[in-house]
C-alpha positions as CSV (number, residue, x, y, z in Angstrom):
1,X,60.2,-23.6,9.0
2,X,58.2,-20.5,8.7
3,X,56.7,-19.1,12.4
4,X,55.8,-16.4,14.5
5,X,56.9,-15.5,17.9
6,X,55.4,-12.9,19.8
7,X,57.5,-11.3,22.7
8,X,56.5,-8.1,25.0
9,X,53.6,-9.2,26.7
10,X,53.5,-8.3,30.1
11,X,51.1,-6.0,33.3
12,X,51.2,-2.7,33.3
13,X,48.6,0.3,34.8
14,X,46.2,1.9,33.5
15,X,48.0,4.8,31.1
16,X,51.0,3.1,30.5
17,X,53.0,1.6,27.6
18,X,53.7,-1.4,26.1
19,X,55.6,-2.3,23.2
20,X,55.4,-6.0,21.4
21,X,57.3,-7.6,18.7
22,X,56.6,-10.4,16.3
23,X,59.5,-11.9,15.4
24,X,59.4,-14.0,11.9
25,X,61.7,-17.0,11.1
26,X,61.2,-17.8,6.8
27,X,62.0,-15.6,4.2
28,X,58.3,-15.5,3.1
29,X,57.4,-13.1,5.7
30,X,59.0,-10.1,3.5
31,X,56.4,-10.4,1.2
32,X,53.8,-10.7,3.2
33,X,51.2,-8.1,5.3
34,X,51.6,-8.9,8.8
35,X,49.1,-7.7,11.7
36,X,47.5,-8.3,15.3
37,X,44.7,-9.7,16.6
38,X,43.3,-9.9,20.0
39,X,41.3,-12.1,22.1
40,X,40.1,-11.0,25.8
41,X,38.2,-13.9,28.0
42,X,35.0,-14.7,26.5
43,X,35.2,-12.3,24.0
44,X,35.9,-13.0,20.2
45,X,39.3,-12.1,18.3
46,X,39.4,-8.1,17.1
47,X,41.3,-6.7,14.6
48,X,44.2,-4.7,16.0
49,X,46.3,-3.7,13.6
50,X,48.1,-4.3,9.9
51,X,50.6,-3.3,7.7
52,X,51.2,-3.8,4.5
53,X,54.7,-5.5,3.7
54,X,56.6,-2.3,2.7
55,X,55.6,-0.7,5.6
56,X,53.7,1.6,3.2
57,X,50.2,1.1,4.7
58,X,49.0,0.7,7.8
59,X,45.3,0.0,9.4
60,X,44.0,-0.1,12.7
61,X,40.9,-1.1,14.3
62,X,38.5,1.4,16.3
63,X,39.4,0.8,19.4
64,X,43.0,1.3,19.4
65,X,43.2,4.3,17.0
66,X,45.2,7.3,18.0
67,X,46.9,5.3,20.5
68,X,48.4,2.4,19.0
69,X,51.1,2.1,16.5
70,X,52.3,-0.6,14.3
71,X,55.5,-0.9,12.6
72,X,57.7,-3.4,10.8
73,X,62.0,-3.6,9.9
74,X,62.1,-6.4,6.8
75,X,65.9,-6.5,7.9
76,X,65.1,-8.2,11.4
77,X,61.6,-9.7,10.0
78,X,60.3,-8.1,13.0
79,X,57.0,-6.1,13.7
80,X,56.1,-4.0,16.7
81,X,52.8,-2.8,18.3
82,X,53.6,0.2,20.3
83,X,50.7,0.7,22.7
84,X,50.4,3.6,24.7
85,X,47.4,5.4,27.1
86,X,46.6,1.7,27.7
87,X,42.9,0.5,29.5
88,X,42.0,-2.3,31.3
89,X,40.0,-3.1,28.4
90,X,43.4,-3.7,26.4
91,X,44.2,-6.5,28.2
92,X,43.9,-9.7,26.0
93,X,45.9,-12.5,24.6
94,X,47.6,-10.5,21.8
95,X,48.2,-12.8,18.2
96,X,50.6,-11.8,15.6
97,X,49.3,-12.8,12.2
98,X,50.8,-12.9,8.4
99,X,49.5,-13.3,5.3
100,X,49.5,-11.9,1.3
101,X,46.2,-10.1,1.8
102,X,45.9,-7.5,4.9
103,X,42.2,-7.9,4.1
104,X,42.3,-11.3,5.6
105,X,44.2,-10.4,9.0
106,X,41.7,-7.6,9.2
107,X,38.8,-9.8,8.8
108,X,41.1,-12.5,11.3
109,X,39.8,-15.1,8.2
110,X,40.0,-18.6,9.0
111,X,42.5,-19.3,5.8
112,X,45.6,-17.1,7.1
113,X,48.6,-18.2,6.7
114,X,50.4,-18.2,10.0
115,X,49.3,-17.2,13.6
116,X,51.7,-16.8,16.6
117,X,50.9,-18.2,19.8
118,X,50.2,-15.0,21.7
119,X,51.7,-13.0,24.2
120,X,49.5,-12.2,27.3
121,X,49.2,-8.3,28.1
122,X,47.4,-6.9,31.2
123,X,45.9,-3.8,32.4
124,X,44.9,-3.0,35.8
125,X,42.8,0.0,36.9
């Protein structure tokens, strides 16, 4: 059974650094662009950040440009979102996300193919 399980989450200060994984069970994720997506209270899901499912391409929304950095080892079926310099507006219920288009996890489009559950990550001021 094909899932995603998101690990990492956790409180940290204002200028620190967190690092989450996505762990996927399934062969099909190794084939597939992978990505997160967050969601504060009362605010809608953004687009965090993708890559593509060589690892080759990577895309990231405004916010977190320049200081957060996604990667991905097909051997573990893992991804990572490195987070550094964080702000109190990072925290947010952090989603991993997979499908065959990136364009879709960028766009968080109803029709993806797997969501995880979320991991919770806090900053405080």
């Amino acid at each position: 059974q094909e899932q995603l399980v998101e690990s990492g989450g956790g409180s940290v200060q204002a200028g620190g650094s967190l690092r989450l994984s996505c762990a996927a069970s399934g062969s099909t994720f190794s084939r597939y662009d992978m990505g997160w997506c967050r969601q504060a209270p009362g605010k809608e899901r953004e687009f965090v950040a993708a890559i593509s499912w060589n690892g080759g391409y990577a895309s990231y929304g405004d916010s977190v440009k320049g200081r957060f950095t996604i990667s991905r080892d097909n051997v573990k079926n893992t991804i990572y979102l490195q987070m550094t310099s964080l702000k109190p507006e990072d925290t947010a219920v952090y989603y991993c996300a997979a499908d065959r288009w990136m364009l879709k996890i960028k766009t968080m489009d109803e029709s993806i193919g797997y969501w995880g559950r979320g991991t919770q990550v806090t900053v405080s001021s």
